[in-house]
LOMAR-235618 format. One record per atom (N, C-alpha, C): residue in three letters; y, x, z. Coordinates in steps of 0.001 Angstrom, whole numbers, padded with zeros to 6 digits, always signed. Example, Ala and Ser with C-alpha at 12.3 -4.5 7.8 and 13.67 -1.06 7.14 Angstrom:
ala-005690+013190+007800ala-004500+012300+007800ala-003300+013200+007800ser-002250+012850+007080ser-001060+013670+007140ser+000030+012900+007870
END
This chain:
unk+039180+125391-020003unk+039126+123986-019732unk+038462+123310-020922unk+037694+122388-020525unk+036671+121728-021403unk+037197+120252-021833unk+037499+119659-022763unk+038342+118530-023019unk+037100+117654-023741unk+036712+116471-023433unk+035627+115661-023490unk+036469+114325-024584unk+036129+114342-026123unk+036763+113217-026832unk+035700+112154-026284unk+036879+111035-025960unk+036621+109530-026340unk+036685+108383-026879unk+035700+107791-027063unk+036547+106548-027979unk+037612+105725-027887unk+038302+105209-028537unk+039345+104027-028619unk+038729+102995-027313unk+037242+102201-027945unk+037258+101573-027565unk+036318+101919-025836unk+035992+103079-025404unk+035860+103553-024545unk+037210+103390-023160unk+038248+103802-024044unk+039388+104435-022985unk+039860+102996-022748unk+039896+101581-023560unk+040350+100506-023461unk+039753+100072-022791unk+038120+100263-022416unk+037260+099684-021353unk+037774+099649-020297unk+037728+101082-019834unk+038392+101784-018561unk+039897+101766-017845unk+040593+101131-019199unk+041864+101111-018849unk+041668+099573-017978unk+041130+098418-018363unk+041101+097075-018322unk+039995+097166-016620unk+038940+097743-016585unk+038512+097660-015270unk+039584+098362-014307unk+040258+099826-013964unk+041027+100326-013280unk+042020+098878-012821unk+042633+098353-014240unk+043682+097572-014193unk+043096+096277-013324unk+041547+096077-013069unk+041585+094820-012274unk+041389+093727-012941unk+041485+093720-014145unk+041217+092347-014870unk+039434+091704-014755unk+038979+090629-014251unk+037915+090281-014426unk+037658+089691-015805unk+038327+088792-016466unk+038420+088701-017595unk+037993+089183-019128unk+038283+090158-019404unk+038071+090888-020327unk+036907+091968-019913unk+035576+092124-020358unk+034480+092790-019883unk+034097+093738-020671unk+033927+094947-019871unk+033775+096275-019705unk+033064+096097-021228unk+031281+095344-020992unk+030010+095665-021841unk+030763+094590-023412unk+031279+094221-023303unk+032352+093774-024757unk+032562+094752-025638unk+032660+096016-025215unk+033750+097107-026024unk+032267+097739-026419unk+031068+097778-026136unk+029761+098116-026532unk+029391+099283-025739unk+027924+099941-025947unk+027463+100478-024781unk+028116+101779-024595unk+028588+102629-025100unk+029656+103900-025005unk+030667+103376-024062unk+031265+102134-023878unk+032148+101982-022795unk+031498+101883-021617unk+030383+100650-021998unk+029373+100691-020160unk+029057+102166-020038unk+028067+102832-020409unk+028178+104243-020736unk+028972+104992-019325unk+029687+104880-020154unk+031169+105609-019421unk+031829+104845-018488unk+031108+103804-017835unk+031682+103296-016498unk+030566+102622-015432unk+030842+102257-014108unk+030044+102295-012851unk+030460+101085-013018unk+031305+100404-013432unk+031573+099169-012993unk+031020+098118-013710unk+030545+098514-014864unk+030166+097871-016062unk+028657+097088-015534unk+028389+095808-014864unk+027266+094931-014494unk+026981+094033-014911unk+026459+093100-014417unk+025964+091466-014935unk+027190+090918-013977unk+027656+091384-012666unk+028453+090739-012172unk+029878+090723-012782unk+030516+091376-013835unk+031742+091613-014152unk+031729+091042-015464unk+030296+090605-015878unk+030638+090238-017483unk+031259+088948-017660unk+031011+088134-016541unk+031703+086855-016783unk+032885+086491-016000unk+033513+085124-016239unk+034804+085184-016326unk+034837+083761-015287unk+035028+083556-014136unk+034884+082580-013456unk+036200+081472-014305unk+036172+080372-013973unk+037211+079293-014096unk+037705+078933-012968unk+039015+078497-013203unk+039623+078306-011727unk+038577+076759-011040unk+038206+076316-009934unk+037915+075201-009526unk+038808+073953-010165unk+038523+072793-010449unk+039283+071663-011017unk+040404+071415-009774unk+040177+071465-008523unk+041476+071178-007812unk+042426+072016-007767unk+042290+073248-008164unk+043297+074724-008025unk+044402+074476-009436unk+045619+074583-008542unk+046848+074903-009027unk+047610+076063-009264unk+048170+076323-010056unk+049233+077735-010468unk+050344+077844-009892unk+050989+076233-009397unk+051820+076290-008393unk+051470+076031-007218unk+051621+076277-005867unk+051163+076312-004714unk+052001+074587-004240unk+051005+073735-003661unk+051281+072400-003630unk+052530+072511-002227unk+053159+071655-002283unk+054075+071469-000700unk+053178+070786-000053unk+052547+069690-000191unk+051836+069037+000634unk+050546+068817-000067unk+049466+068347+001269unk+047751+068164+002006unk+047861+067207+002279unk+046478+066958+001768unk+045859+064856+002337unk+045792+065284+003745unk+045817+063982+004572unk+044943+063947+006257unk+044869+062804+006057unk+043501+062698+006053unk+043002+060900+005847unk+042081+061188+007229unk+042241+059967+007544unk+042236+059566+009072unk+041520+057895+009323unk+039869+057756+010007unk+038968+056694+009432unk+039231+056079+010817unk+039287+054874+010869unk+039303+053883+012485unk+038091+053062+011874unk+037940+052445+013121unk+036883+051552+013421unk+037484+050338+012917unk+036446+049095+013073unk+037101+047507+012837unk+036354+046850+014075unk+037488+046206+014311unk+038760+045548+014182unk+039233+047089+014208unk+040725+047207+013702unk+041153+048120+013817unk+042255+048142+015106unk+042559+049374+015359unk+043523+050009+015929unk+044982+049376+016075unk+045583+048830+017440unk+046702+048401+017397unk+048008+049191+016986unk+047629+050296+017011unk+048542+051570+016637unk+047970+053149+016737unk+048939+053662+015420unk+048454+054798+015414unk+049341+056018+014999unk+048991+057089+015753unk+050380+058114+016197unk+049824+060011+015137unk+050957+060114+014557unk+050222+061678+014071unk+051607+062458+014651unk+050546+063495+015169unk+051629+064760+015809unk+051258+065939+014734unk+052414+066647+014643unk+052946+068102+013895unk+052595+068939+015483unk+051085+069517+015467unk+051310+070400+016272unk+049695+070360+016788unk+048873+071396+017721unk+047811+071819+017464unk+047588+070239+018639unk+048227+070010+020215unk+048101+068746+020903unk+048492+067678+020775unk+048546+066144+020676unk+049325+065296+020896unk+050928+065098+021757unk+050084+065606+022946unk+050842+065915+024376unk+052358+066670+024140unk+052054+067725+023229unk+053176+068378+023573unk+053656+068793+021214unk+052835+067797+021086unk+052778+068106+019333unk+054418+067104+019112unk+055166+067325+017887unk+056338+066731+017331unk+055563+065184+016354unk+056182+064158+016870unk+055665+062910+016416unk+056088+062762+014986unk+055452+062575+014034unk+055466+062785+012253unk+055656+061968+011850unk+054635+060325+012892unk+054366+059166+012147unk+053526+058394+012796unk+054404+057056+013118unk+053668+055355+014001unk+053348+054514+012855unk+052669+053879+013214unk+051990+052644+012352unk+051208+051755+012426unk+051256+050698+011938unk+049802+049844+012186unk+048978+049994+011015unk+047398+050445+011564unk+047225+050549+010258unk+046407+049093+009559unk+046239+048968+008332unk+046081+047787+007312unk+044327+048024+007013unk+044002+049096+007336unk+042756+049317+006430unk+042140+050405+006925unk+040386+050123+006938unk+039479+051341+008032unk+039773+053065+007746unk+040856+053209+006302unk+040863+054909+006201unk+042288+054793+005882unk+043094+055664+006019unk+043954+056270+005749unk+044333+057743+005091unk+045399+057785+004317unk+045498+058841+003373unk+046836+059407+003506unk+047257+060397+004432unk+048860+060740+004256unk+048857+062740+003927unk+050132+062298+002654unk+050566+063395+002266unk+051518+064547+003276unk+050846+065528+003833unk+051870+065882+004990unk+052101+067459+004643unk+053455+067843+005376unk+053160+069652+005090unk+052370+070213+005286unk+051295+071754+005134unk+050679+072156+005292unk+051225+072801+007061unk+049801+072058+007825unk+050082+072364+009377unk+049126+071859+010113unk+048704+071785+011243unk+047696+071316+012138unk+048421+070050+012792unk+047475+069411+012905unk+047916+067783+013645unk+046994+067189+014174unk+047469+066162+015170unk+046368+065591+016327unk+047440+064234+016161unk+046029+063200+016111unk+046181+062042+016367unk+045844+060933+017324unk+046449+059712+017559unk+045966+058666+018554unk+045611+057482+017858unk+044658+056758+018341unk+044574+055368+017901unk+044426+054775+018823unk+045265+053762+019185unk+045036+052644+020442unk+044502+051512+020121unk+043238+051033+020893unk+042412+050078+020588unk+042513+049282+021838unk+042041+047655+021498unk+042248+047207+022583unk+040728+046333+022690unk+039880+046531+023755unk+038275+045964+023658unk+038006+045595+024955unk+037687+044163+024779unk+037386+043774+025960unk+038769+043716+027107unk+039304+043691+026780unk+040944+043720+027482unk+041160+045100+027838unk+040167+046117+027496unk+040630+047119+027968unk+041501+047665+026877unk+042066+048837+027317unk+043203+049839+026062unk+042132+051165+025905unk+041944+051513+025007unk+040803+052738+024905unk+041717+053344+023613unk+041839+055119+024290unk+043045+055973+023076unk+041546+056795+022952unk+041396+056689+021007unk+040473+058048+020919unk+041694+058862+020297unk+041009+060146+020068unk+041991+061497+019665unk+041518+062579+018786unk+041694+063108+018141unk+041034+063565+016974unk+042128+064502+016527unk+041801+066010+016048unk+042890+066683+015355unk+042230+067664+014339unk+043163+067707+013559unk+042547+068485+011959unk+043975+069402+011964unk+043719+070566+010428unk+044589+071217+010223unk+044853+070728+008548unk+045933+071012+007651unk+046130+070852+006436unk+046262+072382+006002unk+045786+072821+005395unk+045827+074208+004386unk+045808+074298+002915unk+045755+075923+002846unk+045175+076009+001269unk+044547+076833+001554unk+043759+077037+000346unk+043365+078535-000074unk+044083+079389-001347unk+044055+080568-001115unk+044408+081547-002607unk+043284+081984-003663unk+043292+081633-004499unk+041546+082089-005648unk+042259+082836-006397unk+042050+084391-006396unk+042585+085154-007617unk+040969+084986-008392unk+041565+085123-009782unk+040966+084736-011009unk+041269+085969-012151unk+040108+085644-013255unk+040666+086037-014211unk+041854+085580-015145unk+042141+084321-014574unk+042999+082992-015220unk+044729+083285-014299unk+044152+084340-013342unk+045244+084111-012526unk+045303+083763-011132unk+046382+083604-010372unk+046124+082768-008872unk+046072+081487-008416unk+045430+081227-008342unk+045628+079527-008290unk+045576+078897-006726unk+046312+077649-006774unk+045925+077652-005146unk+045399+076028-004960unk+044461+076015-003910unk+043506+074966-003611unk+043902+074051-002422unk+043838+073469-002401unk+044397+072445-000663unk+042957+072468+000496unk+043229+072496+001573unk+042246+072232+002566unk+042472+070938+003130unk+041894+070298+002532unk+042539+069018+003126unk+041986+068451+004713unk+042643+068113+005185unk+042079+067097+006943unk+041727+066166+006832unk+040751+065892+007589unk+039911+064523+008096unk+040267+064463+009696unk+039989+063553+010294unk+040066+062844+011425unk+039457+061761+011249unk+038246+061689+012742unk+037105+060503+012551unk+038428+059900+014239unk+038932+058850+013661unk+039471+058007+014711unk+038394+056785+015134unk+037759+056645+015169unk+036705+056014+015733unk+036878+055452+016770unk+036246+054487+016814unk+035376+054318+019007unk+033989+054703+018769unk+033299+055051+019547unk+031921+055392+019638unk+031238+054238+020837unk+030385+053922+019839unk+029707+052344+020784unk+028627+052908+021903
END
């Protein structure tokens, strides 16, 4: 059996790519470590940063901002659930102003706005989801919000 010495800073290369770290780079430890590894690229030498909205703690709640027309909307309805019809009612209101901004659990929701034009009653309907995402990092896991929109509109 043939026993092959390596360097210190060889075996520390190899230990740190196996281990998954993006962070700490292979071609750092100098060319005897790239050398001695497949993984060693232009893509691994750098060290991404988490995005400015990503958190270390995973948020409880997602925006759903939600835009009406003017005059606005005599009322307006958000359901917990993928339909209106058969979705759990979250939240009534009148709203004050053409956008709205509510903090809600992470979940899918469908909304109503009742308008009243020309004496008629006209419901538009609109539904979004609230999420996150997961970003593993060299920094770690961080987590991002998906936030919802809803265009409550009338269309002229």
């Amino acid at each position: 059996m043939k026993l092959k010495l390596i360097s210190a800073r060889t075996l520390m290369a190899s230990f740190w790519i196996l281990a998954g770290t993006g962070c700490l780079r292979c071609c750092e430890f100098g060319e005897d470590a790239a050398a001695s590894t497949s993984t060693c690229d232009e893509e691994t030498e750098t060290c991404e940063p988490w995005p400015d909205d990503c958190t270390a703690v995973l948020p409880e709640l997602g925006r759903l901002t939600l835009a009406f027309s003017s005059p606005l909307p005599i009322e307006v309805r958000v359901y917990e659930g993928e339909h209106f019809e058969t979705g759990r009612l979250a939240k009534v209101w009148v709203p004050a102003d053409t956008v709205a901004k509510l903090d809600l659990p992470y979940a899918r929701y469908a909304a109503t706005a009742l308008y009243v034009r020309d004496g008629d009653t006209v419901l538009v309907v609109d539904g979004d989801g609230i999420g996150y995402e997961t970003i593993e990092s060299c920094q770690g896991t961080c987590y991002e919000a998906e936030n919802g929109e809803m265009d409550l509109k009338l269309r002229e």
